[in-house]
CHARMM-style PDB file with segment names, atoms N, HN, CA, C and O in Angstrom:
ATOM      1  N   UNK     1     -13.838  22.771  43.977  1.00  0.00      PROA
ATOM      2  CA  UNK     1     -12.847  23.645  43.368  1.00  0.00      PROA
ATOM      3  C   UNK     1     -11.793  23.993  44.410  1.00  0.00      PROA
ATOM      4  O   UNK     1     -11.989  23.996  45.626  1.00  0.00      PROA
ATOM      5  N   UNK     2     -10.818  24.244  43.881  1.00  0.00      PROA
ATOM      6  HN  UNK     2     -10.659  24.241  42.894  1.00  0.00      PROA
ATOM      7  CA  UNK     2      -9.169  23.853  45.109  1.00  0.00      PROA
ATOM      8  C   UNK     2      -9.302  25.304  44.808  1.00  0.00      PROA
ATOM      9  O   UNK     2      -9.762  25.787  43.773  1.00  0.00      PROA
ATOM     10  N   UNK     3      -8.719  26.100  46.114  1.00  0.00      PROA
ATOM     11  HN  UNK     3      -8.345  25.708  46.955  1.00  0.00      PROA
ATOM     12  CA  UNK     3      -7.965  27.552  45.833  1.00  0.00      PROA
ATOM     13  C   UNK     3      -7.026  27.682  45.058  1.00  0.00      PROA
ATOM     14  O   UNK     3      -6.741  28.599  44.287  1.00  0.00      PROA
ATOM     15  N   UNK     4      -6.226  26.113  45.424  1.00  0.00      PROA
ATOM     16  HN  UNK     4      -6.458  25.368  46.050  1.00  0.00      PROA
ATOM     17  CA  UNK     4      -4.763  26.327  44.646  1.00  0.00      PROA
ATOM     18  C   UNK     4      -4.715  26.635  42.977  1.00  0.00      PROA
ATOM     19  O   UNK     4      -3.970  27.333  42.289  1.00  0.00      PROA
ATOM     20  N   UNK     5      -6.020  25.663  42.629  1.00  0.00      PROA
ATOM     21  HN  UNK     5      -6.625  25.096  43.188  1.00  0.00      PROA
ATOM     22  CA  UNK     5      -6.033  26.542  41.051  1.00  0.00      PROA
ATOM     23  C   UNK     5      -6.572  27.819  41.046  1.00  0.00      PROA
ATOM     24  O   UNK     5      -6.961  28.012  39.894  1.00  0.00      PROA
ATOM     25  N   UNK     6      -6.736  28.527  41.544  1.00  0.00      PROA
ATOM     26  HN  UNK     6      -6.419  28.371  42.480  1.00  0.00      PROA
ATOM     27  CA  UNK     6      -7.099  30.039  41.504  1.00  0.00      PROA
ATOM     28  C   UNK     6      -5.986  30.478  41.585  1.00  0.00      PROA
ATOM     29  O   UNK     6      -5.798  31.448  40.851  1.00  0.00      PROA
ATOM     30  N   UNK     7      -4.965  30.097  42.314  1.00  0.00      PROA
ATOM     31  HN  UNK     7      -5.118  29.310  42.910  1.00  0.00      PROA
ATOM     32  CA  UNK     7      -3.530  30.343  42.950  1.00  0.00      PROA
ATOM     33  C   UNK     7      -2.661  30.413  41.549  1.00  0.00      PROA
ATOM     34  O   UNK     7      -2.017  31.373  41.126  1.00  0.00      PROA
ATOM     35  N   UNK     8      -2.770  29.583  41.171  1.00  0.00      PROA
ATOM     36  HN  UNK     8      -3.293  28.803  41.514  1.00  0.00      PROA
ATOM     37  CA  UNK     8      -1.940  28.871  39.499  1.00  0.00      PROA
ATOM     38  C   UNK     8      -2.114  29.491  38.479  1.00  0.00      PROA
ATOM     39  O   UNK     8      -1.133  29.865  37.838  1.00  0.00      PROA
ATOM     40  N   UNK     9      -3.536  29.798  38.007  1.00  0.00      PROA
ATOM     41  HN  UNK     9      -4.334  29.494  38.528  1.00  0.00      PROA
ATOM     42  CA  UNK     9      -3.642  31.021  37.486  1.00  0.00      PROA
ATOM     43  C   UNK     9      -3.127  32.052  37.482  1.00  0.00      PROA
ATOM     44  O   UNK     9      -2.265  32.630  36.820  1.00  0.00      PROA
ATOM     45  N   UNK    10      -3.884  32.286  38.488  1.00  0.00      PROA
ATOM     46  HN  UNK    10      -4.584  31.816  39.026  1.00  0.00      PROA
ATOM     47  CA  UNK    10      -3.073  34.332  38.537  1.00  0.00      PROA
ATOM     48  C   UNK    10      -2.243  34.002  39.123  1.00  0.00      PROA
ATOM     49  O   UNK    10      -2.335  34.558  40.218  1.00  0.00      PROA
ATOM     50  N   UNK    11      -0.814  32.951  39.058  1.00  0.00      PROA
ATOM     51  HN  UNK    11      -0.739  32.500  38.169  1.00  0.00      PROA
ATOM     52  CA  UNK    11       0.276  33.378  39.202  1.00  0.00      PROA
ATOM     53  C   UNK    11       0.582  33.443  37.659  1.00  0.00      PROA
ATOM     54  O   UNK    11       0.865  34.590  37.314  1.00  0.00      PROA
ATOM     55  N   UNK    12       0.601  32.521  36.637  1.00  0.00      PROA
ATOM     56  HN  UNK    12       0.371  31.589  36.917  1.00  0.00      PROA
ATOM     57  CA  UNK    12       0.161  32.507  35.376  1.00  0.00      PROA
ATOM     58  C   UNK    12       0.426  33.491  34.923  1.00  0.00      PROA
ATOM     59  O   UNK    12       1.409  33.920  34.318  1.00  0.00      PROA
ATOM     60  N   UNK    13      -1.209  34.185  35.460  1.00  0.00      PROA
ATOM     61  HN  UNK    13      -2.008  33.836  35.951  1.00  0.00      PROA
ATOM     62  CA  UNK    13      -1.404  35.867  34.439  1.00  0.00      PROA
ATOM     63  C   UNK    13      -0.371  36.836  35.097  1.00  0.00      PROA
ATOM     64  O   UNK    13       0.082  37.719  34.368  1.00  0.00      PROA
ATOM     65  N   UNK    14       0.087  36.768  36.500  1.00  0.00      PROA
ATOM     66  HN  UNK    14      -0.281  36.051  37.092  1.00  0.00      PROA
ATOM     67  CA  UNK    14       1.184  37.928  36.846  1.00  0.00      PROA
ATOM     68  C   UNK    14       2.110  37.810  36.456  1.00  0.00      PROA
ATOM     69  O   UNK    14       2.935  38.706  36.276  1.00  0.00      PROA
ATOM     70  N   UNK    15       2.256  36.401  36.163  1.00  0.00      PROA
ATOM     71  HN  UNK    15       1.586  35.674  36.309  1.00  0.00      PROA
ATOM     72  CA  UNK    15       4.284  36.672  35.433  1.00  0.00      PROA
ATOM     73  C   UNK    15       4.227  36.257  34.159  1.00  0.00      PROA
ATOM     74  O   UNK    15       5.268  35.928  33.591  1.00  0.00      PROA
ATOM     75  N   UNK    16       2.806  36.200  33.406  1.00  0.00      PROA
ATOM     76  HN  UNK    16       1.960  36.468  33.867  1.00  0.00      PROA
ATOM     77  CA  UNK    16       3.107  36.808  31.837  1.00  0.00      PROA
ATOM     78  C   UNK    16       2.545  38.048  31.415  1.00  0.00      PROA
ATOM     79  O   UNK    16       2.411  38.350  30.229  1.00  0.00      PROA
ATOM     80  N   UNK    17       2.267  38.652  32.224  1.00  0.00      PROA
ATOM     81  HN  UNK    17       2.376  38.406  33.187  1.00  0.00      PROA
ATOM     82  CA  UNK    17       2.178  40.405  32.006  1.00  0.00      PROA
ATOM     83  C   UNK    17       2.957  41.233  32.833  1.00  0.00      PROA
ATOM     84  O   UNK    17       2.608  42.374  33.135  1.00  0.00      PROA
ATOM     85  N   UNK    18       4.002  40.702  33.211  1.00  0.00      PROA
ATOM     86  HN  UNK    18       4.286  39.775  32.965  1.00  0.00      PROA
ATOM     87  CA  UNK    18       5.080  41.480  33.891  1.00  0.00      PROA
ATOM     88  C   UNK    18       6.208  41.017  32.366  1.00  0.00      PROA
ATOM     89  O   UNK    18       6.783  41.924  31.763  1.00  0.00      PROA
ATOM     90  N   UNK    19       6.333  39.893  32.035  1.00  0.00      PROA
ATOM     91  HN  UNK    19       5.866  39.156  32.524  1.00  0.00      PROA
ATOM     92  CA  UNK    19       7.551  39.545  31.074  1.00  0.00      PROA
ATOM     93  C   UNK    19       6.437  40.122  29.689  1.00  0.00      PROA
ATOM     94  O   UNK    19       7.012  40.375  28.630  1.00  0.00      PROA
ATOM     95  N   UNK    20       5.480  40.238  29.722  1.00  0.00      PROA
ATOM     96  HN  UNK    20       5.013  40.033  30.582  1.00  0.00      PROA
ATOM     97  CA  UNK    20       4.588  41.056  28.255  1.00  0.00      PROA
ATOM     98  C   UNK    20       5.888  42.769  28.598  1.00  0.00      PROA
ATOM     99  O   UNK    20       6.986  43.207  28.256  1.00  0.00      PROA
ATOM    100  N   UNK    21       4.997  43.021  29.256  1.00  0.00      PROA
ATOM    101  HN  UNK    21       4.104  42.665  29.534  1.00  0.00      PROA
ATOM    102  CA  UNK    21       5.197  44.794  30.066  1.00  0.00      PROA
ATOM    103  C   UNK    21       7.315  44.843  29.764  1.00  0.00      PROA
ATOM    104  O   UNK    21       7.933  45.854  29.431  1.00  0.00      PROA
ATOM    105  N   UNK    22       7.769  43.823  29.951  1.00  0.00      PROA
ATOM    106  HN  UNK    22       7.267  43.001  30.221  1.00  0.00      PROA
ATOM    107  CA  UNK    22       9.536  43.971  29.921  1.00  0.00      PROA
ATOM    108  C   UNK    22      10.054  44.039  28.456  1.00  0.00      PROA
ATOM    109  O   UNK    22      10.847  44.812  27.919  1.00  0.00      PROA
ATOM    110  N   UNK    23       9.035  42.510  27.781  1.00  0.00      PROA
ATOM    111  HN  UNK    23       8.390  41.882  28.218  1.00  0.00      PROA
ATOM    112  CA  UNK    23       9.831  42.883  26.438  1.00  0.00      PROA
ATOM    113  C   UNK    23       8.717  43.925  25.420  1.00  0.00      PROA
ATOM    114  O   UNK    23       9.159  44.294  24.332  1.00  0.00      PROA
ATOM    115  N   UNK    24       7.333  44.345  25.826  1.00  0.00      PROA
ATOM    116  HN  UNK    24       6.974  44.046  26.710  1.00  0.00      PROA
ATOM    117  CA  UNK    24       6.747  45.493  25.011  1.00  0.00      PROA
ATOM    118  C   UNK    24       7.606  46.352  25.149  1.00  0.00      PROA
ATOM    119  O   UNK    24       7.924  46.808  24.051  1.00  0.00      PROA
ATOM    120  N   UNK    25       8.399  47.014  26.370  1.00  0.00      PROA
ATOM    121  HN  UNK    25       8.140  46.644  27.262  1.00  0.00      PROA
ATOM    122  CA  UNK    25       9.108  48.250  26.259  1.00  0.00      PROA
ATOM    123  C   UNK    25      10.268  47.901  25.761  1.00  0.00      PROA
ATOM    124  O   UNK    25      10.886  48.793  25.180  1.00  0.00      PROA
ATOM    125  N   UNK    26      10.693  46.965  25.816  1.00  0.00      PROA
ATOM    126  HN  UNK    26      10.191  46.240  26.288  1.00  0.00      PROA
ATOM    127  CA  UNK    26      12.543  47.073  25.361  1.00  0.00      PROA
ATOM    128  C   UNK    26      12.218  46.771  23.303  1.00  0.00      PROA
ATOM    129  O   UNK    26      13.240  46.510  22.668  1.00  0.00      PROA
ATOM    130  N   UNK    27      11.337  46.813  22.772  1.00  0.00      PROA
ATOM    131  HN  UNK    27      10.507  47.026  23.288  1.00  0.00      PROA
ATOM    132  CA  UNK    27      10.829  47.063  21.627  1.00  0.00      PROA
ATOM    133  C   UNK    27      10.719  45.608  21.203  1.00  0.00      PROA
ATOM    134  O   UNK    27      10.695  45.582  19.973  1.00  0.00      PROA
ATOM    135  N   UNK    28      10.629  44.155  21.815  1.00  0.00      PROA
ATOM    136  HN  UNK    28      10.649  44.175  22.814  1.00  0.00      PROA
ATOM    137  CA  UNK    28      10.254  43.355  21.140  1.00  0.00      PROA
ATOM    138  C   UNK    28       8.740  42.370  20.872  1.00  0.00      PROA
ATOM    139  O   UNK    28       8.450  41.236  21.254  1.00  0.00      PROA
ATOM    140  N   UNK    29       8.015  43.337  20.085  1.00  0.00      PROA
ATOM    141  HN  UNK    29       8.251  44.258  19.775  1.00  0.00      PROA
ATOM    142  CA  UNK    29       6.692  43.149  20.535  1.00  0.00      PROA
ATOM    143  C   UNK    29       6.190  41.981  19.669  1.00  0.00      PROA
ATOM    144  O   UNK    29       4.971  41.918  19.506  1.00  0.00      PROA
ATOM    145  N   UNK    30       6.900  41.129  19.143  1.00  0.00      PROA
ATOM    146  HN  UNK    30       7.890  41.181  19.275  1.00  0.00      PROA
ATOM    147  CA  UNK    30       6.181  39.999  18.465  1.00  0.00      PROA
ATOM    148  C   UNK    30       6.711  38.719  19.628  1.00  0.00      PROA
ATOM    149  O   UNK    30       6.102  37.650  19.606  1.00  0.00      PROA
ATOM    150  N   UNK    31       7.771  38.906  20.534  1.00  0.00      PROA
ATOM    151  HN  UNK    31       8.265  39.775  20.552  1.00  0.00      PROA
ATOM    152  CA  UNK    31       8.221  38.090  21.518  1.00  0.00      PROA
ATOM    153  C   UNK    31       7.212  38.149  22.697  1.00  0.00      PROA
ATOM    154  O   UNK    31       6.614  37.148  23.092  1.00  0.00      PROA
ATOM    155  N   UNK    32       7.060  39.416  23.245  1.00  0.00      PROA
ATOM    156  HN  UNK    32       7.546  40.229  22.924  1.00  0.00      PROA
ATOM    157  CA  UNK    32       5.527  39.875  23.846  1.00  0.00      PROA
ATOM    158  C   UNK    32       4.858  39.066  23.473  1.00  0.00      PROA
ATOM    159  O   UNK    32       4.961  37.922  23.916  1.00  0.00      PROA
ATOM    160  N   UNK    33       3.904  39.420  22.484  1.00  0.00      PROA
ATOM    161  HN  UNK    33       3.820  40.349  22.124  1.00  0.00      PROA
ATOM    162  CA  UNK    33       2.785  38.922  21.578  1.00  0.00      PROA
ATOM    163  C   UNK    33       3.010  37.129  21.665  1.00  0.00      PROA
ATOM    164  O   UNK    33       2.027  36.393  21.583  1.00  0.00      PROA
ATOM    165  N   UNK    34       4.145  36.680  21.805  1.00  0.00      PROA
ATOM    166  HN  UNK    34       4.944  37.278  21.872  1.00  0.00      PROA
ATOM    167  CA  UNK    34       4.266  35.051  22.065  1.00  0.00      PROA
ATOM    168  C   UNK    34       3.989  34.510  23.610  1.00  0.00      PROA
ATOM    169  O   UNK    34       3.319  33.590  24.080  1.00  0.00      PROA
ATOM    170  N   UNK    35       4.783  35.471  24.123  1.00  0.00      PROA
ATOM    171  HN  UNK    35       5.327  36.218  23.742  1.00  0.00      PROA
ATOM    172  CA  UNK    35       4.157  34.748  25.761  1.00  0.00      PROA
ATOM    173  C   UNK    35       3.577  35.339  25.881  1.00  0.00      PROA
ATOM    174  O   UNK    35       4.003  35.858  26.913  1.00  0.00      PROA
ATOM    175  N   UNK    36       2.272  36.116  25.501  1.00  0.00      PROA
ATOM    176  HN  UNK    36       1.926  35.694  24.662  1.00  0.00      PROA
ATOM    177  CA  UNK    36       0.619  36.430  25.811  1.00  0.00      PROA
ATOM    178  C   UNK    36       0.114  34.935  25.303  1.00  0.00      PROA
ATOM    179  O   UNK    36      -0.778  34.419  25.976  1.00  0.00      PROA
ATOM    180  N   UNK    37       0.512  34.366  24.412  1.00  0.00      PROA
ATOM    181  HN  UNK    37       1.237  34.785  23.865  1.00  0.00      PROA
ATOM    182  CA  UNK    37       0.281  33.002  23.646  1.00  0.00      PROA
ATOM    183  C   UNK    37       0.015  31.854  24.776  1.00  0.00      PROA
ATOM    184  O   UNK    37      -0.908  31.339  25.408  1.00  0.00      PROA
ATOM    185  N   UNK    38       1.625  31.785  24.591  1.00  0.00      PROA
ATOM    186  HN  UNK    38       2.375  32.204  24.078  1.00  0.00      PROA
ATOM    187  CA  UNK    38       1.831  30.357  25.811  1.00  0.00      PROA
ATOM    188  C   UNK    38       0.861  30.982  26.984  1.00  0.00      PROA
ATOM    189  O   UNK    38      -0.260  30.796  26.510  1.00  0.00      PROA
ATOM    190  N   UNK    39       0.729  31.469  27.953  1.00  0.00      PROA
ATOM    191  HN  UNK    39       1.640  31.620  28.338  1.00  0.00      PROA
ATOM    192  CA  UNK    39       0.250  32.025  28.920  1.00  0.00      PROA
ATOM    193  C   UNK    39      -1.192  31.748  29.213  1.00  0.00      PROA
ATOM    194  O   UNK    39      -1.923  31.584  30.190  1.00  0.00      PROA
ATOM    195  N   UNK    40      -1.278  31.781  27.435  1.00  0.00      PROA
ATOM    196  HN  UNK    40      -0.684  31.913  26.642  1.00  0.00      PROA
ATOM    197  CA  UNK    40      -3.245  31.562  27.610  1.00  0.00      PROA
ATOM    198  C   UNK    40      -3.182  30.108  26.977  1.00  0.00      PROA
ATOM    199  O   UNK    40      -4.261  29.516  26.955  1.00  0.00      PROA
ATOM    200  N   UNK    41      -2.252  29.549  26.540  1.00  0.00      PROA
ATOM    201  HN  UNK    41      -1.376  30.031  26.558  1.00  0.00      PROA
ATOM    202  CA  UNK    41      -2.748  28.141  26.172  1.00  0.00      PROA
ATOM    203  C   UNK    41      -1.738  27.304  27.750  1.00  0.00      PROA
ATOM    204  O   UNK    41      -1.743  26.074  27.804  1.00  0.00      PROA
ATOM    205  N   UNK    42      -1.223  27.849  28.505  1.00  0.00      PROA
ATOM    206  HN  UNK    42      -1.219  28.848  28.461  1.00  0.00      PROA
ATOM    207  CA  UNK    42      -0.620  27.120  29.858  1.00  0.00      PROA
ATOM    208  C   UNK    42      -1.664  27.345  30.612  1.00  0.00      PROA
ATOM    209  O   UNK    42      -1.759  26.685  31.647  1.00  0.00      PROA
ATOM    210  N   UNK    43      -2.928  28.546  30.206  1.00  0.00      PROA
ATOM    211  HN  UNK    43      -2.850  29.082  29.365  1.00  0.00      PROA
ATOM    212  CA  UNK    43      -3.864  28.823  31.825  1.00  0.00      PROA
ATOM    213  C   UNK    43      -5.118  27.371  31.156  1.00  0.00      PROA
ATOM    214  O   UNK    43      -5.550  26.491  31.900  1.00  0.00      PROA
ATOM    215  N   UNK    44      -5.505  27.497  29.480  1.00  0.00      PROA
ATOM    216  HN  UNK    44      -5.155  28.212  28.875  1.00  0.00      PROA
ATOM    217  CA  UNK    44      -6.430  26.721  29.076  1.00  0.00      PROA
ATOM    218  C   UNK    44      -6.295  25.292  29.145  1.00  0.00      PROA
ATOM    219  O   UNK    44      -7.281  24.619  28.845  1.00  0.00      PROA
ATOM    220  N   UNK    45      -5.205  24.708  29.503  1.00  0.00      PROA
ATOM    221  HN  UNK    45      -4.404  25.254  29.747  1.00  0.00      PROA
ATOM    222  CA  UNK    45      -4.915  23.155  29.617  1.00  0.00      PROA
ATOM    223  C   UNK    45      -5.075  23.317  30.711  1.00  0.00      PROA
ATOM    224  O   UNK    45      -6.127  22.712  30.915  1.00  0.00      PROA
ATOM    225  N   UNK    46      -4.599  23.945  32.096  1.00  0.00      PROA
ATOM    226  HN  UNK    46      -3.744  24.436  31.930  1.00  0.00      PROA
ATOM    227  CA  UNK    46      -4.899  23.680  32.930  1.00  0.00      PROA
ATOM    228  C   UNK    46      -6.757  23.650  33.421  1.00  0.00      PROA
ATOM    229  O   UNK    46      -7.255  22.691  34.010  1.00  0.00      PROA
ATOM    230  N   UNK    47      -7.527  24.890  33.022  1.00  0.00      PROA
ATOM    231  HN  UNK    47      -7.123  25.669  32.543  1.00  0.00      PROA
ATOM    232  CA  UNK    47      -9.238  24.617  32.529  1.00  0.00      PROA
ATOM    233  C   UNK    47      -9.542  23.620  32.252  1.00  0.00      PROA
ATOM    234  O   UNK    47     -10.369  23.035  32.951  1.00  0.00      PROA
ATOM    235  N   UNK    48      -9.035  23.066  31.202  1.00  0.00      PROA
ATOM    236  HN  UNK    48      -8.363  23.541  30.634  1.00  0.00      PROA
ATOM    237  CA  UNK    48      -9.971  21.760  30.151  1.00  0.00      PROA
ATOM    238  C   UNK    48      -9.154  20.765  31.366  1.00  0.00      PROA
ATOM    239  O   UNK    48      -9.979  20.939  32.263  1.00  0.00      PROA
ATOM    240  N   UNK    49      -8.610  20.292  31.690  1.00  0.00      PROA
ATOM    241  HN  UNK    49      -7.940  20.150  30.961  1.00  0.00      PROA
ATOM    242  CA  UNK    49      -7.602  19.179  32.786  1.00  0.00      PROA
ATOM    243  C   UNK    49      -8.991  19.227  33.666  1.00  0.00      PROA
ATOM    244  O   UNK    49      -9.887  18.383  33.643  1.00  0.00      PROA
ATOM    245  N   UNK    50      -8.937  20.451  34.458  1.00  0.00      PROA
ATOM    246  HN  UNK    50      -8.210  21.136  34.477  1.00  0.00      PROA
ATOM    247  CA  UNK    50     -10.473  20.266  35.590  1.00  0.00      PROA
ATOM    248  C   UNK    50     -11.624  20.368  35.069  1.00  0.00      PROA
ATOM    249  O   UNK    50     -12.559  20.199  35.852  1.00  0.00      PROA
ATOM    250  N   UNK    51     -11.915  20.627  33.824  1.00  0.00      PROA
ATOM    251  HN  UNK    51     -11.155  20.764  33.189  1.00  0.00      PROA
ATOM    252  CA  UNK    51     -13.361  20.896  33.713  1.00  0.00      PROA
ATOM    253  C   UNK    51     -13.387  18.953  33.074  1.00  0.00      PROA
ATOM    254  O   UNK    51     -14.411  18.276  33.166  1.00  0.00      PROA
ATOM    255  N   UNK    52     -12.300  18.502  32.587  1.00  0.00      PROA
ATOM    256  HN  UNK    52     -11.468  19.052  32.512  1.00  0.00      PROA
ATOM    257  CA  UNK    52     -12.255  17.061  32.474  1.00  0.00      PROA
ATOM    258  C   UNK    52     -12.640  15.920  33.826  1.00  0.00      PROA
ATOM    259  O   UNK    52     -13.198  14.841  34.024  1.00  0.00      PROA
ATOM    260  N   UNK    53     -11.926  16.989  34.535  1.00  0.00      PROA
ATOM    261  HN  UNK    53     -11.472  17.866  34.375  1.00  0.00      PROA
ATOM    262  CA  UNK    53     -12.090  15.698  36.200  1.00  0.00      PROA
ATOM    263  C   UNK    53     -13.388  16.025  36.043  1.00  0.00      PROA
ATOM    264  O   UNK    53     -14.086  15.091  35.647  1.00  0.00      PROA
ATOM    265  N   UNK    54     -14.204  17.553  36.316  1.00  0.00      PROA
ATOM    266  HN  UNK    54     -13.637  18.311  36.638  1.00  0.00      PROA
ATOM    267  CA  UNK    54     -15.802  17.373  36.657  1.00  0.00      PROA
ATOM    268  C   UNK    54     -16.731  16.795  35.471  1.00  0.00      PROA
ATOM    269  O   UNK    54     -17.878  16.522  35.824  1.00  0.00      PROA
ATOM    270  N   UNK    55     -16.466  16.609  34.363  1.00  0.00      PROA
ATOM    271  HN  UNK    55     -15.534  16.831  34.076  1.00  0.00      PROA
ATOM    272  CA  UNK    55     -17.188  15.516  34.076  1.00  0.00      PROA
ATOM    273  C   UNK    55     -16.979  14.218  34.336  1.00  0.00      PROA
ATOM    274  O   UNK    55     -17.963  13.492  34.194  1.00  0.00      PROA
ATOM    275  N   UNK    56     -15.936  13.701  34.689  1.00  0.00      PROA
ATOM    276  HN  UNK    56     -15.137  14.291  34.804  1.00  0.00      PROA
ATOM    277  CA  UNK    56     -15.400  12.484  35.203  1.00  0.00      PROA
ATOM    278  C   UNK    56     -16.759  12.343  36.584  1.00  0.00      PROA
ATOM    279  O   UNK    56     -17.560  11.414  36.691  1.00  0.00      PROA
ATOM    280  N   UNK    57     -16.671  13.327  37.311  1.00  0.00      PROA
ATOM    281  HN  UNK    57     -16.020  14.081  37.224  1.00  0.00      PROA
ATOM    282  CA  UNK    57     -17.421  13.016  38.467  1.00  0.00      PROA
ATOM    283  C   UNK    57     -18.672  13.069  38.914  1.00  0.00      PROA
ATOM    284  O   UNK    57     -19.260  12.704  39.932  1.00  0.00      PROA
ATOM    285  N   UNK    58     -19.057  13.831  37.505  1.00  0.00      PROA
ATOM    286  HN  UNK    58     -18.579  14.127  36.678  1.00  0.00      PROA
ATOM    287  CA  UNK    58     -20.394  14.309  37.320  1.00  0.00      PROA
ATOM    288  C   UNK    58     -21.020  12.294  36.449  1.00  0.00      PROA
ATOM    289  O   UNK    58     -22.130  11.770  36.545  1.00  0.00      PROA
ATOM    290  N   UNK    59     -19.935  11.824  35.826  1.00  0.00      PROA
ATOM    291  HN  UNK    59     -19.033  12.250  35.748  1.00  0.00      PROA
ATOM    292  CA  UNK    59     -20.442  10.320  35.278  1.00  0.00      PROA
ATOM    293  C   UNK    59     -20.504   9.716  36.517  1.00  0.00      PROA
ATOM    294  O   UNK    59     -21.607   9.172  36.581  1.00  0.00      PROA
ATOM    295  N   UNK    60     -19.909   9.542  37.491  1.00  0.00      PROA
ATOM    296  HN  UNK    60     -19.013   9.984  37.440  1.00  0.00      PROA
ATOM    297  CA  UNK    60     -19.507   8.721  38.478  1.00  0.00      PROA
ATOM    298  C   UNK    60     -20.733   8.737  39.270  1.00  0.00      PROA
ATOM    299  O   UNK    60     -21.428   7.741  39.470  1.00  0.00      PROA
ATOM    300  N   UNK    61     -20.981   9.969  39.737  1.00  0.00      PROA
ATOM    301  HN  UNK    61     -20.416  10.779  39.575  1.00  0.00      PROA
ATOM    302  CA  UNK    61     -22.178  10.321  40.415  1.00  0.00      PROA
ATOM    303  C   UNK    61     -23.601  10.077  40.047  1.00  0.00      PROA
ATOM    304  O   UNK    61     -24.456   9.877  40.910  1.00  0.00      PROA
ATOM    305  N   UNK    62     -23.875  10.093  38.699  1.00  0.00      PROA
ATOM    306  HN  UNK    62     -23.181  10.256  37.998  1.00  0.00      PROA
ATOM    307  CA  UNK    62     -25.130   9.636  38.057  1.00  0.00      PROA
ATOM    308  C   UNK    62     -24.874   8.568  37.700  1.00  0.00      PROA
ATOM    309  O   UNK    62     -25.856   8.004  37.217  1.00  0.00      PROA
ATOM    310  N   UNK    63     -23.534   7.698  37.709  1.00  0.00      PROA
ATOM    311  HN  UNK    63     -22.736   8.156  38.102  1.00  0.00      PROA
ATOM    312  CA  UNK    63     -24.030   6.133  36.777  1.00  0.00      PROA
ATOM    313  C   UNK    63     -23.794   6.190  35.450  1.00  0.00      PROA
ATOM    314  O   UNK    63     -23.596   5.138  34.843  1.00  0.00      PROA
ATOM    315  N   UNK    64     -23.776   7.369  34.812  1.00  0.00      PROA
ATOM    316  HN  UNK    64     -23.936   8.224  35.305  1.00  0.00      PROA
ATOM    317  CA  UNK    64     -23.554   7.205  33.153  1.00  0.00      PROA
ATOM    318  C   UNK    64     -22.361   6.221  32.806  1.00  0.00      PROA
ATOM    319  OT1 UNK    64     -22.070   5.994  31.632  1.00  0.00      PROA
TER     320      UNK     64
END
């Protein structure tokens, strides 16, 4: 496991709950409510991408 995806993440989650936190107060909360969206489907592709390599390596390693 790389730091750098730990890195990618919570940069991720800090600058879509800083732009959540900008447009909840300026009253547009269904625009909010969208990049809480993207945010969690930009952090979950990046998940399924590595949890893809470790089964890749987990076949490699046993022969399957």
């Amino acid at each position: 496991m790389n730091a750098d995806l730990i890195f990618k993440v919570a940069g991720i989650g800090i600058v879509v709950s800083v732009l959540y936190q900008v447009l909840a107060r300026s009253g547009r909360e269904d625009q909010a409510m969208m990049t809480a969206l993207i945010g969690l489907v930009a952090v979950m592709m990046i998940v399924v991408t590595q949890i893809g390599d470790l089964f890749a390596a987990v076949k490699d390693i046993f022969g399957l």
